[in-house]
C-alpha positions as CSV (number, residue, x, y, z in Angstrom):
1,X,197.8,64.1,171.7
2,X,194.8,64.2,173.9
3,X,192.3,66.7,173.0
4,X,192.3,68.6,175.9
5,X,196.2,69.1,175.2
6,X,195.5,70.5,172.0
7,X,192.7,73.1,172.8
8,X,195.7,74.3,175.4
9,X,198.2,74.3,172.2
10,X,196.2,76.3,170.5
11,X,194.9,78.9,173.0
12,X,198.9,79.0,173.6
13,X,199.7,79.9,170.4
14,X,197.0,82.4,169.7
15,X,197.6,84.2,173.1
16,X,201.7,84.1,171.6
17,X,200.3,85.6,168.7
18,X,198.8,88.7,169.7
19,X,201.5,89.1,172.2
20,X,203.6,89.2,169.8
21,X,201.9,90.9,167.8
22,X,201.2,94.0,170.8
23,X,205.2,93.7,171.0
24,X,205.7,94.7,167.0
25,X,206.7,91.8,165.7
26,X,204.5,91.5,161.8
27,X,202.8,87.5,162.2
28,X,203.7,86.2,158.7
29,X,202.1,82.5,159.0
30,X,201.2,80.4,161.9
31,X,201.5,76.5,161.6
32,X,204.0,76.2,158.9
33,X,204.1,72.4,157.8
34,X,206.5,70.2,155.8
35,X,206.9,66.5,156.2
36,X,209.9,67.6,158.4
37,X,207.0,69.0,161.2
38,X,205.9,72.4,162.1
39,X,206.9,75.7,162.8
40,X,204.5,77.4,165.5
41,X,204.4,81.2,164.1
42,X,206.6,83.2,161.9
43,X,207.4,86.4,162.7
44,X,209.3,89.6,161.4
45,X,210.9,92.2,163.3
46,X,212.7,94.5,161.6
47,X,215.4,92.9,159.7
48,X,214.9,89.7,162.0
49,X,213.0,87.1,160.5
50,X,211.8,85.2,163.9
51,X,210.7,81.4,163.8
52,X,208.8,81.5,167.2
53,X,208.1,77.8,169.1
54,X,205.3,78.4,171.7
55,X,205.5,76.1,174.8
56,X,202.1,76.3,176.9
57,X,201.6,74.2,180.0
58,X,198.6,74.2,182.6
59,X,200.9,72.5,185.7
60,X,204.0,72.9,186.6
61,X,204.4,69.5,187.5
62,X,206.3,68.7,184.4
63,X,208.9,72.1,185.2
64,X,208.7,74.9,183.1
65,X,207.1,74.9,179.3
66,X,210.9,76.4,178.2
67,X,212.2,73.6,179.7
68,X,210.3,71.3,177.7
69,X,212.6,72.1,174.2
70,X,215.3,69.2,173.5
71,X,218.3,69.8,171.9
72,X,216.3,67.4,169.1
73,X,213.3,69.9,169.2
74,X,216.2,72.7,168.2
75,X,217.7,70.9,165.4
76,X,214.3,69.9,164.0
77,X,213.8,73.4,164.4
78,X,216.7,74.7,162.6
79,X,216.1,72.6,159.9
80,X,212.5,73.2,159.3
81,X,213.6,77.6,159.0
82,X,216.1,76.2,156.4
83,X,213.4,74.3,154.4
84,X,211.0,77.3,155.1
85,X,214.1,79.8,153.9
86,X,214.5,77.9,150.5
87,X,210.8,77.8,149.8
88,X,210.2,81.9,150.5
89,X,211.4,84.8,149.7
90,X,213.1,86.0,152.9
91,X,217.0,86.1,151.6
92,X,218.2,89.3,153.1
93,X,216.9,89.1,156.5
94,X,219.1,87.8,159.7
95,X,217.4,84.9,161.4
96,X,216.2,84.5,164.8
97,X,214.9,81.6,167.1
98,X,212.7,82.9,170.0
99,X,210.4,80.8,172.7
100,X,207.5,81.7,173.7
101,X,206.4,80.1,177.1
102,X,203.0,80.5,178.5
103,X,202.1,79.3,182.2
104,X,198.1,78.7,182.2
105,X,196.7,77.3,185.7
106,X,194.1,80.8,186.7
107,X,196.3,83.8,185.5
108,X,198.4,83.1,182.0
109,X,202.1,84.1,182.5
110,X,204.1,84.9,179.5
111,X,207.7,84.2,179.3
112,X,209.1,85.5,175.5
113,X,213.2,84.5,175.5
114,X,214.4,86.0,172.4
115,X,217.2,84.5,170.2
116,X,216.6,81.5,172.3
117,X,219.2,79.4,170.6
């Protein structure tokens, strides 16, 4: 990953952050890692614990940053909330996946589909 790309990532994910955060949701971590990969942010709403994947994209010559998520990228994702379930205390809460896309070229857009998948 260029570096460029990941100054972008990263400005993604903080501007998901406080959106997130103006929306209510409590940030629990950012950047969860296991040797399975990482989860972007960790969220909780309610009784919803929300494993958030933040897409940010500067052109959309590559389509939409939503439309960026594999069916791969959701089972990797699935599996790193099971390994991030077993390792924290988070048993009675419902789970949800949400996206978080961001459009960056002048004005940032922010497109937050919950219970993605």
């Amino acid at each position: 990953m260029t570096m460029l790309r990941r100054r972008l990532g990263i400005r993604g994910e903080n501007i998901a952050a406080e959106y997130l955060k103006r929306k209510g949701l409590q940030i629990i971590e950012r950047n969860f890692k296991c040797r399975l990969g990482e989860i972007d942010i960790i969220a909780r709403e309610g009784n919803y614990l929300v494993f958030v994947e933040v897409r940010t994209r500067s052109s959309a010559s590559c389509g939409l940053p939503q439309e960026s998520i594999t069916a791969a990228k959701i089972k990797k994702l699935r599996r790193l909330a099971q390994v991030y379930l077993a390792l924290r205390p988070y048993k009675n809460l419902d789970v949800r996946f949400d996206v978080v896309a961001l459009y960056c070229a002048g004005e940032t857009t922010i497109t937050h589909i919950e219970n993605a998948f």
